[in-house]
C-alpha angles and dihedrals in degrees: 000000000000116000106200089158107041119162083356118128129229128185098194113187124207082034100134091088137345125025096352100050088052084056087050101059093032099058082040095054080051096055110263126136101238119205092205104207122187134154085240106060092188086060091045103044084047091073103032078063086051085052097049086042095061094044096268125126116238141145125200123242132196112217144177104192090196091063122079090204100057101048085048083053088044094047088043097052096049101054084036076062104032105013104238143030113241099168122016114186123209101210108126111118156147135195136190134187146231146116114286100250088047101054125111138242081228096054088049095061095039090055096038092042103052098030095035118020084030082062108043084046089052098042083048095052092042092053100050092060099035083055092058086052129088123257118247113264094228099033104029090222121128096198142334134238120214111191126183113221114154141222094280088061085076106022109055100193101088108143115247087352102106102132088036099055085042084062098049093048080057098058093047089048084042096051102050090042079051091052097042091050097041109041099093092053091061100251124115122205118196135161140205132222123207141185133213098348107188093228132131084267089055092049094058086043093054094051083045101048091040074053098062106040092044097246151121111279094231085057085057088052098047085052081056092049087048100062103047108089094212089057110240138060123279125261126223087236087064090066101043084056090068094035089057093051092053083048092058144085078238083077100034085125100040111082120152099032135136108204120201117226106174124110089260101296086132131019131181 
């Protein structure tokens, strides 16, 4: 079993299901200590328990990303615990859809204020411990910053997703202005971009979406399938796979990118 992150420590937020519980398991598998946040702490604490029972180390957070005051608690807990914060991962997310003259001023905000100022309070919170901490004596970086942004974050035209594709360009703007920023300080900051990820968030998407265009929700998932160039959707694991390479001493050199994870559906 590799262990590219041994004895480092990652506060991962969104990690009680989906995408974030697959980076979990799979920085804990490598050896990191994963704090595991959701808004749900049941949720959470479900799969920090899935962590300890395989032999990994993990505690269970509750955390609402669009509070200040609960990602400073959060940040505060862990190096309370373990004394620093190596890898901190933005995943935390929500979507809702519509068509565009139809959506709300309250789906805006829920979509702006979780995906896009979640993530700027988090990253904040993150930096400002990672800049107390040493650099590492090989690298020189004192810590490194995961955000999930999405495919719709490049590629604008997602059907009824307007607010939501607004968010994750956010995040993607957000990340390289973070990078450029940061780099001298010794901290990288990257995103990845996925596609149709088959995850519980997927699963309400795709009822909505069937919903919208008047069809059967397994026609909405072969229109996935068929855009995506490798043939099938997309797993959650995918995506931890990236998320565990820009964790890693593997990505040192690699800081403001978007990385597309997503069978081909979009290339750039």
């Amino acid at each position: 079993m590799s262990k590219e992150l041994q004895l480092k420590v990652s506060v991962i937020t969104g990690a009680g299901s989906g995408i974030g519980k697959s980076i979990a398991k799979a920085f804990a598998e490598a050896g990191s200590r994963v704090a595991v946040t959701d808004l749900n702490w049941e949720w959470a604490n479900s799969v920090a328990n899935e962590i300890k029972r395989s032999g990994g180390e993990a505690i269970a957070l509750k955390l609402d990303v669009t509070r200040q005051d609960e990602c400073q608690i959060v940040a505060d807990f862990v190096v309370e615990r373990w004394g620093r914060i190596d890898i901190w991962v933005n995943n935390a997310g929500v979507s809702t859809m519509n068509h565009f003259i139809e959506l709300t001023e309250q789906d805006w905000d829920f979509n702006m204020n979780v995906n896009a100022k979640g993530t700027f309070l988090c990253s904040q919170v993150a930096v400002r411990q990672m800049l107390k901490q040493k650099p590492d004596m090989k690298s020189g970086l004192r810590g490194k910053i995961i955000n999930i942004a999405s495919m719709a974050g490049k590629r604008g035209n997602a059907p009824f997703l307007a607010h939501y594709v607004a968010s994750k360009f956010a995040v993607v703007g957000l990340t390289q202005a973070m990078a450029g920023e940061l780099a001298k300080q010794g901290i990288t900051v990257n995103a990845i971009c996925p596609g149709y990820v088959a995850t519980p968030m997927q699963e309400r998407e795709v009822e909505w979406e069937a919903n919208l265009r008047g069809v059967s929700p397994q026609d909405v998932r072969q229109l996935y399938i068929n855009d995506t160039p490798l043939g099938r959707l997309e797993t959650a694991e995918d995506v931890a796979a990236v998320a565990l390479f820009l964790a890693s001493p593997a990505s040192d050199f690699i800081t403001g990118e978007s990385i597309n994870v997503n069978g081909g559906a979009f290339m750039d």
